[in-house]
C-alpha positions in Angstrom: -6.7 13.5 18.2 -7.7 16.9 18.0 -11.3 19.1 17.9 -10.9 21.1 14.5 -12.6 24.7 14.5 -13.2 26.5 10.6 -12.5 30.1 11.4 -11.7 32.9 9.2 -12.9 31.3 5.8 -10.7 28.3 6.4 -12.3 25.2 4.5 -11.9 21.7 5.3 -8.6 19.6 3.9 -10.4 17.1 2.7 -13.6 14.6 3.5 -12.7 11.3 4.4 -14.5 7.8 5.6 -13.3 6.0 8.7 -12.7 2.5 8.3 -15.9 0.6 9.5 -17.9 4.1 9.7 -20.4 4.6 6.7 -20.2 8.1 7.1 -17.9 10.8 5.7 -16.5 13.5 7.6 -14.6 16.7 6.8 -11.3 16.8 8.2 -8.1 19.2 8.8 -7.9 23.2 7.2 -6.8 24.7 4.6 -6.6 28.8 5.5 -8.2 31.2 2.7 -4.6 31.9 1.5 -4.5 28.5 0.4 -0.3 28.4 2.2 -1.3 26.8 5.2 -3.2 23.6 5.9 -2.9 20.4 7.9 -5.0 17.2 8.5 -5.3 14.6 10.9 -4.5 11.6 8.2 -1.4 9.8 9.5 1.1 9.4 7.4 -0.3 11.4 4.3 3.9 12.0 3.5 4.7 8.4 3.4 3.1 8.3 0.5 6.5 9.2 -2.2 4.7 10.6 -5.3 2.4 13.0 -3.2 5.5 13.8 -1.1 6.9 14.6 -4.6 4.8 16.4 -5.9 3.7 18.7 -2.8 7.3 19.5 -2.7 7.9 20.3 -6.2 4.5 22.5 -5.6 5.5 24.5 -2.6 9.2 25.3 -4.6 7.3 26.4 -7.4 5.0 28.8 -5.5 7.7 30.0 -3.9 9.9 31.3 -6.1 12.6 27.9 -5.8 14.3 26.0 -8.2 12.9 22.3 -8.5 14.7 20.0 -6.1 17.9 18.5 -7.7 16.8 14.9 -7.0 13.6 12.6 -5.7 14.3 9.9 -2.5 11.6 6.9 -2.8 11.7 6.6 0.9 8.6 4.0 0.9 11.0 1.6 -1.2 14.0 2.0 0.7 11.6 1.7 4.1 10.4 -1.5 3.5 13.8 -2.7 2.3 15.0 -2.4 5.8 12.1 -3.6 7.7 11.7 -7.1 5.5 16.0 -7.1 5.6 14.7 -6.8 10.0 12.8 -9.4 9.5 15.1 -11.9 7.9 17.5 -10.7 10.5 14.7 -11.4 13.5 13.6 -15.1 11.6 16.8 -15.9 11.6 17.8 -15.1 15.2 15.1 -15.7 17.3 13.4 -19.5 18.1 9.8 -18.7 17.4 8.8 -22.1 18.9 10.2 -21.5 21.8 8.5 -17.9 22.3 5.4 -19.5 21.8 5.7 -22.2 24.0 6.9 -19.7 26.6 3.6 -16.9 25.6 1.1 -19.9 25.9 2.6 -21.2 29.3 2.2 -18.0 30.8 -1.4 -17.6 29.7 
């Protein structure tokens, strides 16, 4: 959480709506340069074809060749967190942790 101040011609990142809250609010900075901005939204690089395409952006701009190849890491993420899962299911006695939670209630 952070307090956000526009100084020096920086504009907001982008406006957003809260979950639950009908209103919109600006959020993050982007300086006037346009080279330097950040935001508040969680996870915003998660997403892999924004990832992509920033990066491919900032190479451009800067003078770099195009990056030689493109990881999906959201894919491969929830590969291993359902392959977790199976593992967990498979492992633990979920009856047995729920009799134990609700005794302890």
């Amino acid at each position: 959480m952070g307090e956000k101040l526009y100084e020096n011609g920086a504009v907001a990142f982008a406006e957003i709506e809260r979950e639950g809250d009908a209103q919109r609010i600006m959020d993050g900075a982007i300086a006037n340069s346009g080279r330097v901005w950040g935001t508040y939204v969680h996870g915003l690089f998660d997403d892999d074809a924004f990832r992509h395409r920033f990066l491919a952006h900032a190479r451009r701009t800067s003078g770099l060749a195009p990056g030689r190849e493109q990881i999906c890491v959201s894919a491969e993420r929830q590969k291993r967190i359902d392959r977790w899962a199976d593992h967990l299911r498979r492992s633990l006695d979920m009856n047995l942790i729920r009799e134990l939670a609700i005794s302890r209630s």
